[in-house]
C-alpha positions as CSV (number, residue, x, y, z in Angstrom):
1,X,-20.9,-35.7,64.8
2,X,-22.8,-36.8,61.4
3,X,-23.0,-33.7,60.1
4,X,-19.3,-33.0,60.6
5,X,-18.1,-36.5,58.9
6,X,-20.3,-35.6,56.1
7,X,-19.0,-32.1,55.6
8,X,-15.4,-33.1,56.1
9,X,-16.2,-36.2,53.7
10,X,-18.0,-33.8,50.7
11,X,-14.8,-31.8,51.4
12,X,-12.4,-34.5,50.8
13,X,-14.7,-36.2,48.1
14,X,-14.7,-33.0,45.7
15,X,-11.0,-31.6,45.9
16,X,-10.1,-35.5,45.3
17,X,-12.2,-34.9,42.0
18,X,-11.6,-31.2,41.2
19,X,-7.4,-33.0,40.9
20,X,-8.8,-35.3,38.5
21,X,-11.1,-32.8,36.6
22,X,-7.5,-30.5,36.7
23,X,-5.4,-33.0,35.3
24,X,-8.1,-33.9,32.7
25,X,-9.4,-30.7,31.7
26,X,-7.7,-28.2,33.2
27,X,-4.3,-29.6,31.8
28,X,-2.4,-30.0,35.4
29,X,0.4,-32.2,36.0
30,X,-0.5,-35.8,36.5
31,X,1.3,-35.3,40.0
32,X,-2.5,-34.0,40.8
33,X,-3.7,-37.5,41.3
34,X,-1.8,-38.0,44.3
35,X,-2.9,-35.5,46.8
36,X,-6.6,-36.4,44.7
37,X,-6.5,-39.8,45.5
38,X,-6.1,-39.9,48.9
39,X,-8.2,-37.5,49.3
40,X,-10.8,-39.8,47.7
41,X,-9.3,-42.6,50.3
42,X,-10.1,-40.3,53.2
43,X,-14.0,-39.7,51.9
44,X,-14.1,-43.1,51.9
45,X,-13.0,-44.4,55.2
46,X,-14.7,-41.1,56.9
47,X,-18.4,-42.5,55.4
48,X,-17.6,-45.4,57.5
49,X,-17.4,-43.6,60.9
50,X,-21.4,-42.6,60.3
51,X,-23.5,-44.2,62.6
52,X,-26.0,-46.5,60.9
53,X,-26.8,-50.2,60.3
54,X,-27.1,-50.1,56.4
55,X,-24.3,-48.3,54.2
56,X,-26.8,-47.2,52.0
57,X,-28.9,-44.8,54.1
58,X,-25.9,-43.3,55.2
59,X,-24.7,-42.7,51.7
60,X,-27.9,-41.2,50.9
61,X,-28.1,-38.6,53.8
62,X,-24.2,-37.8,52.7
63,X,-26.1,-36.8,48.9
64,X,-27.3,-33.8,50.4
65,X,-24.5,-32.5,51.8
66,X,-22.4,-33.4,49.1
67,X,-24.4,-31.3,46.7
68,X,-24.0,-28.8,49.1
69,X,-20.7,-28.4,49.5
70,X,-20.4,-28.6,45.8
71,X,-22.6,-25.3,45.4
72,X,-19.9,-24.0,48.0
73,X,-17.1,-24.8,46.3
74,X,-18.7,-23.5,43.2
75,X,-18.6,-19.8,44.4
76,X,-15.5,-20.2,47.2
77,X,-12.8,-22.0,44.8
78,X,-14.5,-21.3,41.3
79,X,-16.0,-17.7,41.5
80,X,-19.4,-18.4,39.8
81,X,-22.4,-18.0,42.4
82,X,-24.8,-20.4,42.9
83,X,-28.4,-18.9,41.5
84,X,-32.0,-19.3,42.8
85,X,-32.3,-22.7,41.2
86,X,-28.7,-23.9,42.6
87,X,-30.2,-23.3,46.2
88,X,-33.4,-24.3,45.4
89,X,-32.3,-27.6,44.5
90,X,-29.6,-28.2,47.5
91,X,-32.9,-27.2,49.6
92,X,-35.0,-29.9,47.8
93,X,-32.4,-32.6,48.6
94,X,-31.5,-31.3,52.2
95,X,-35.1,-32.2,52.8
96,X,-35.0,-35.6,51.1
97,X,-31.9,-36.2,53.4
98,X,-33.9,-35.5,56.7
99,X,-37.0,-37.6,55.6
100,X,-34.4,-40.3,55.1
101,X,-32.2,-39.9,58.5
102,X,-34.8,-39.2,60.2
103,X,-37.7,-41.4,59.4
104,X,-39.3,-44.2,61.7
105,X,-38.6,-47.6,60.7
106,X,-37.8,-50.4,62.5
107,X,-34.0,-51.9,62.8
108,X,-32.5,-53.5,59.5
109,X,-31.8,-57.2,59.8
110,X,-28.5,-58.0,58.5
């Protein structure tokens, strides 16, 4: 169930900013934002359905995916392919994620 929140949240999280990024540089119509920010509304309140005690450790496993997705939507929605370094890097942080989501420690205080 995490992984499909975080992979429906990177989804909503980037086309909310690829609006902005058209608007800004791509010289869209401002009527962009609106489908772009609530998109970025919906990243948001799906980050809160992950199961965790601390916000941040969630938002850190989500860094991986987010990345990514964005190498994703690099080649699906922009045509340039992600190279060797591109996938070498998502696998770097897909690791980092794991160590972080997975790793024993003992329940947060709050």
């Amino acid at each position: 169930m995490t992984f499909l929140v975080y992979a429906t949240a990177a989804l909503a999280e980037i086309a909310g900013c690829f609006a902005f990024w058209a608007w800004l540089r791509l010289d869209k119509s401002p009527w962009w934002l609106v489908p772009g920010i609530a998109s970025l509304a919906l990243f948001a309140w799906l980050l809160t359905l992950v199961e965790t005690s601390v916000a941040g450790r969630a938002y850190a496993g989500y860094g991986a995916i987010y990345i990514c997705a964005s190498l994703l939507w690099l080649w699906a929605v922009e045509g340039a392919r992600p190279d060797r370094w591109d996938l070498i890097g998502a696998a770097v942080c897909l690791a980092g994620a794991a160590i972080i989501i997975l790793g024993p420690r003992p329940p947060v205080a709050v």
